[in-house]
N, C-alpha and C positions, 0 to 999 in steps of 0.2 A: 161411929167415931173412928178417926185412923189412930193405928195402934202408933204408942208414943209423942199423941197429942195432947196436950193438957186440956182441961177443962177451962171454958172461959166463962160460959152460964153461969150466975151467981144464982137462978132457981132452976126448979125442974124441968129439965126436956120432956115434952109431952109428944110420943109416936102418932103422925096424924093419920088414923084408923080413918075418917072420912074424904069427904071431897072438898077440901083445902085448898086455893090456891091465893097464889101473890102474884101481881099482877106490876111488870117491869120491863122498859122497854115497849111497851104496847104487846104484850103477851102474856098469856097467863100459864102461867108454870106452878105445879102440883108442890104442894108443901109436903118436906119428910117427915121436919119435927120442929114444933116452936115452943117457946117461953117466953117469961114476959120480958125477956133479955133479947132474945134473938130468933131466928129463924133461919131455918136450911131447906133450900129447895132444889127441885130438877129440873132441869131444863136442857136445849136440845141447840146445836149450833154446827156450823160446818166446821170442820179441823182443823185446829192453828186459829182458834176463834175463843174468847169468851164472851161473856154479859158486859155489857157496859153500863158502870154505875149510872144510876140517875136520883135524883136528889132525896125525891121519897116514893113510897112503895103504897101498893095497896094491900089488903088481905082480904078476902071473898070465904064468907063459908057457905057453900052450895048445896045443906042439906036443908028438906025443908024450905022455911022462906030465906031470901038471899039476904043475910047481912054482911056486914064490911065494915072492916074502920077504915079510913084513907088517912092520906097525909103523914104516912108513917117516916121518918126521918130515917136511914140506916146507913151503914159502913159495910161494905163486902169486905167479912177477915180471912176466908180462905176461899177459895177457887178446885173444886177436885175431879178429875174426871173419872168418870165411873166405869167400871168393865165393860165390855163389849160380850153379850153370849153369841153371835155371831160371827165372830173376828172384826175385820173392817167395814165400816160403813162410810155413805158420804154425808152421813150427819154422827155427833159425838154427844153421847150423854153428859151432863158434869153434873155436878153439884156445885150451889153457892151459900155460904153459910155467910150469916151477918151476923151485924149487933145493932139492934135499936140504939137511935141518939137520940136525947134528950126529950122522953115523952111527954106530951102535956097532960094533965089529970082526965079530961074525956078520951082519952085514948088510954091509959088506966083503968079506967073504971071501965071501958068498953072492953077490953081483955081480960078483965077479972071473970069478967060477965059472960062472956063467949064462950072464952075456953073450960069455967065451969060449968056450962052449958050442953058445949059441945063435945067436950076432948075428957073431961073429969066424970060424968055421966050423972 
């Protein structure tokens, strides 16, 4: 979290310890930490570049067998880019942190399910 940002999650951020990702853009980018609010992930773009939204998202958990919930509705609320331990590159980490919009009940219940599956142990 950047210092001096409020909290927007109304539940718990869950650190994702496995192989997470969300799939946007036609790429799959590594999940940090989700809820059943939101999601922040990383990803990788040339400089002077972000993500560009698109309507809805996927989430892939890749431990074991592959499941997903698709069709995830989301809003990008913040855009960050991340340090460099190198100095300059011609690719740039960031991070995008979102918010779920408007989930329908099988995507509820598929998230209840997963993440105390996967992420809650």
């Amino acid at each position: 979290m950047v210092v001096g940002m409020n909290e927007r999650r109304n539940t718990q951020r869950i650190k994702a310890q496995e192989d997470i990702f969300v799939q946007v853009n036609d790429c799959l980018c590594k999940v940090h930490d989700i809820s059943l609010d939101g999601i922040a992930f990383d990803y990788q773009v040339k400089p002077d570049t972000h993500i560009n939204g698109t309507a809805t998202l996927e989430i892939f958990f890749m431990s074991g067998p592959i499941l997903y919930i698709e069709n995830i509705p989301y809003t990008i609320v913040a855009d960050i880019p991340l340090l460099e331990k190198n100095g300059r590159s011609a690719v740039m980490h960031r991070r995008a942190c979102t918010r779920f919009d408007d989930l329908n009940f099988r995507q509820i219940v598929s998230f209840n399910h997963l993440m105390a599956d996967h992420l809650l142990g």
